[in-house]
C-alpha positions in Angstrom: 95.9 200.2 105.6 95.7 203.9 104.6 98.1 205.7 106.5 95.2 208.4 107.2 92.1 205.5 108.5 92.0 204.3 111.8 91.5 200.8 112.4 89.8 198.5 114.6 90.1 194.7 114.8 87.2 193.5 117.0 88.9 190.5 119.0 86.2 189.9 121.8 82.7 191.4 122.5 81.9 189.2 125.5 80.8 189.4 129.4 82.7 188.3 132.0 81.3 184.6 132.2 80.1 184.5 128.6 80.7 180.8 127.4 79.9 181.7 123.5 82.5 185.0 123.3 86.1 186.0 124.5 86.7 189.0 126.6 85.8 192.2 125.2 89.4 193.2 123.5 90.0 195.1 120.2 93.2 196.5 118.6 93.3 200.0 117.4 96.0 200.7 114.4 97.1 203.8 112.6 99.9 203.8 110.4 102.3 200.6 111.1 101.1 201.3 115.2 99.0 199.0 117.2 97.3 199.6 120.1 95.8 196.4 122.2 92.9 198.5 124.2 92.1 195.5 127.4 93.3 191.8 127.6 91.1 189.3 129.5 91.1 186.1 130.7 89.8 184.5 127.5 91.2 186.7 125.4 94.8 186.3 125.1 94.5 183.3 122.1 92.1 185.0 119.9 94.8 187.8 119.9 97.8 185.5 119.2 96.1 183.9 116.2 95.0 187.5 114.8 98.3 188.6 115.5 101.1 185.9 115.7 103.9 188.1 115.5 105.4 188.4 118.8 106.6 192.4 118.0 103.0 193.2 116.2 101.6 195.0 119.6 103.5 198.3 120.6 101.0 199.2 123.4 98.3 198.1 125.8 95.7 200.3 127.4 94.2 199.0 130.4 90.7 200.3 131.7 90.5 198.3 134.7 91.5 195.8 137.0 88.7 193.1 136.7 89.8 189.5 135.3 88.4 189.9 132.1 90.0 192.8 131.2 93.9 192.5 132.8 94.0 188.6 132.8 95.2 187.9 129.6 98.5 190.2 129.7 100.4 187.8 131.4 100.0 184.6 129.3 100.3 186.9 126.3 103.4 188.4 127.3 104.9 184.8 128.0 104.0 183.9 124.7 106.0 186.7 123.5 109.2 186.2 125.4 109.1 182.5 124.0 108.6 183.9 120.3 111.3 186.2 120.7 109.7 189.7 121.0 112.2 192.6 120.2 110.4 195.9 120.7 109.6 196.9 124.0 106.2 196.9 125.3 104.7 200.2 126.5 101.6 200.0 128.8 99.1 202.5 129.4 96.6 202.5 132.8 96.1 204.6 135.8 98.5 204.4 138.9 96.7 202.4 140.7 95.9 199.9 138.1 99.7 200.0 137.4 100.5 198.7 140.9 97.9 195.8 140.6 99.6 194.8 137.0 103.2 195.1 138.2 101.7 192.2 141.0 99.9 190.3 138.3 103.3 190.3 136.4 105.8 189.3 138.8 102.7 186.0 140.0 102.7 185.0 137.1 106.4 185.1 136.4 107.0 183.0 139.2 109.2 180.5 138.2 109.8 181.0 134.6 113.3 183.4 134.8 114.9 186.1 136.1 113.2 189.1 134.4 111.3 190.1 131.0 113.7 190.0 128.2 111.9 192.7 126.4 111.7 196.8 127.8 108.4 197.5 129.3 107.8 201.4 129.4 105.2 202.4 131.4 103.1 205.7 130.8 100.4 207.5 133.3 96.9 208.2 132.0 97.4 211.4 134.6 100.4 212.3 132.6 100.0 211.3 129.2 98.1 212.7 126.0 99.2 210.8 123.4 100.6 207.7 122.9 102.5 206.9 119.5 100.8 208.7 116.7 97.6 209.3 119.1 96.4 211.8 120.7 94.3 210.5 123.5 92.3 211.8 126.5 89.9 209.9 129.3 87.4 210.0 131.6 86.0 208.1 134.6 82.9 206.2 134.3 80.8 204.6 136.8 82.0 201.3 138.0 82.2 199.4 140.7 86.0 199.7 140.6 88.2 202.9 139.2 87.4 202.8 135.1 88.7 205.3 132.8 87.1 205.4 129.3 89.6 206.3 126.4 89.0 208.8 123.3 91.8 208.3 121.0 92.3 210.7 117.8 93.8 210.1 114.5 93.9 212.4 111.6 90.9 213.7 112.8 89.2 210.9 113.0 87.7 209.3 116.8 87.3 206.1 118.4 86.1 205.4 121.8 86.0 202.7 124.2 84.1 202.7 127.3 85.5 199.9 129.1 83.3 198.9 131.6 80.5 201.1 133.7 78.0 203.6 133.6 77.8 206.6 131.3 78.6 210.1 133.3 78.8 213.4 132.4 82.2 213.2 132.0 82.5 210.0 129.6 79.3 211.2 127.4 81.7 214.6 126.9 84.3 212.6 125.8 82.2 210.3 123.4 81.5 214.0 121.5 85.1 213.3 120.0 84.5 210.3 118.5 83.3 209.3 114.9 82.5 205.7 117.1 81.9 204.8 120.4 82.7 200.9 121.7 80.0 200.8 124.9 79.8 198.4 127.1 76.0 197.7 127.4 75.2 195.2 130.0 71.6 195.0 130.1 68.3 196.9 127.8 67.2 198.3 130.8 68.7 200.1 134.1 69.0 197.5 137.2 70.1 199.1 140.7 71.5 195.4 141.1 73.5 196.4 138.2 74.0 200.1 138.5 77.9 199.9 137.9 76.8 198.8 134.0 75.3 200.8 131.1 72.0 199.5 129.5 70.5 199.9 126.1 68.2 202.9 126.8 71.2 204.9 128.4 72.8 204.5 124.8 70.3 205.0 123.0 69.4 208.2 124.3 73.3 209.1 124.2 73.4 208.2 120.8 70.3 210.5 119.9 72.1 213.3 121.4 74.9 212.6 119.3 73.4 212.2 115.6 77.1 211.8 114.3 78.2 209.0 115.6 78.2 205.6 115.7 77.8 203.5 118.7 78.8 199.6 118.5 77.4 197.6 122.2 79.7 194.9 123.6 79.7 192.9 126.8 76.3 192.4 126.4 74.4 189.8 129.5 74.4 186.6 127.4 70.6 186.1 128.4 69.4 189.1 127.0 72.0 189.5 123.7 69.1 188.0 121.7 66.4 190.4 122.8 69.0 193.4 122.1 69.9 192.0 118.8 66.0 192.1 117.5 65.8 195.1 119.1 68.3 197.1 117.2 67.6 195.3 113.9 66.6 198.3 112.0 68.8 200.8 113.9 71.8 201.8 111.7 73.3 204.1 114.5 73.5 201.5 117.3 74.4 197.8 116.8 76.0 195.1 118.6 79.6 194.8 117.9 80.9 191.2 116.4 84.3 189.4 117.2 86.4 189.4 114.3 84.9 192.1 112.4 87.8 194.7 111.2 86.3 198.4 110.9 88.6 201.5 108.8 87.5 204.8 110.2 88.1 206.7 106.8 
């Protein structure tokens, strides 16, 4: 990859429950540095056969503690301590999220040693604005637990990811930074049964208001996918991200 693109390798685009896609997960690189931005339930094997080697991943973010987003980073880091990982690991989340991993870590430990044989280096979203050759800043969306979105910048260059929840003032400032915005969209239209989600019209109109960017949906309600799909058929700012799909920021 060009040492001046930003790349994205779409691992999962699913819902929680979704039977047909993984957990929403993608890996940001820049340079020989990857990023692994969430690690759910499901999606801890799609991201071992993308990226086998056990020392490919320098850094997780975490957005927040729901299974399908945090459940995957212990069975992922087993599988590295049996393939012999090297580097250590550094992992990026809130404080509070960090006390929730550390708990998910040593469960899942149980058993299986003494301690990790690799580093892990933990960094603060409160205290940190850059993490390897990133720059990166967040903001909180609306969720039913704490979220922080990420912006992450590259040779001037933007990507996004919502994680999961409502746009707010303060995430819809950040999105200005990016060239494109990963957004969870959970239904086409606002539910109060749902209010902790973003919906189709929310983007749209966000993505109207921002003419230069480009907005890919993810953790999508698996009964209404289809009807979003047809919906956004023509639309060439706003379309539903796919798993597997690798995308250079140039």
């Amino acid at each position: 990859m060009n040492s001046d693109h930003l790349r994205i390798d779409v691992l999962g685009v699913g819902e929680a429950f979704d039977p047909n896609f993984e957990n929403s997960s993608v890996v940001v690189s820049a340079g020989d540095f990857r990023l692994l931005i969430d690690c759910g339930a499901t999606a801890a094997g799609r991201l071992m056969a993308k990226f086998p080697d056990p020392d490919a991943i320098d850094a997780i973010y975490f957005t927040h503690m729901h299974p399908d987003h945090v459940f995957g980073l212990v069975p992922v880091m087993l599988n590295w301590r049996d393939d012999g990982r090297s580097k250590p690991l550094r992992i990026l989340c809130s404080p509070q999220l960090r006390t929730h991993l550390e708990k998910l870590m040593e469960l899942g430990f149980t058993g299986l040693g003494s301690a990790w044989p690799f580093t892990i280096i933990w960094h603060s979203i409160a205290e940190t604005n850059s993490i390897g050759p990133f720059e990166c800043r967040f903001a909180r969306s609306d969720h039913s637990v704490q979220n922080h979105s990420i912006l992450l910048r590259y040779a001037d260059k933007g990507f996004a990811y919502s994680g999961d929840g409502n746009v707010t003032a303060e995430t819809a400032a950040l999105f200005t930074g990016a060239d494109l915005v990963f957004q969870e969209t959970y239904l086409i239209k606002h539910d109060p049964q749902h209010a902790a989600h973003c919906d189709l019209e929310t983007v749209l109109k966000l993505a109207s208001d921002m003419p230069g960017a480009r907005f890919w949906l993810y953790h999508i309600k698996r009964n209404v996918r289809a009807e979003m799909a047809q919906m956004l058929r023509r639309n060439e700012q706003v379309r539903i991200a796919a798993p597997g799909e690798v995308i250079e920021i140039r």
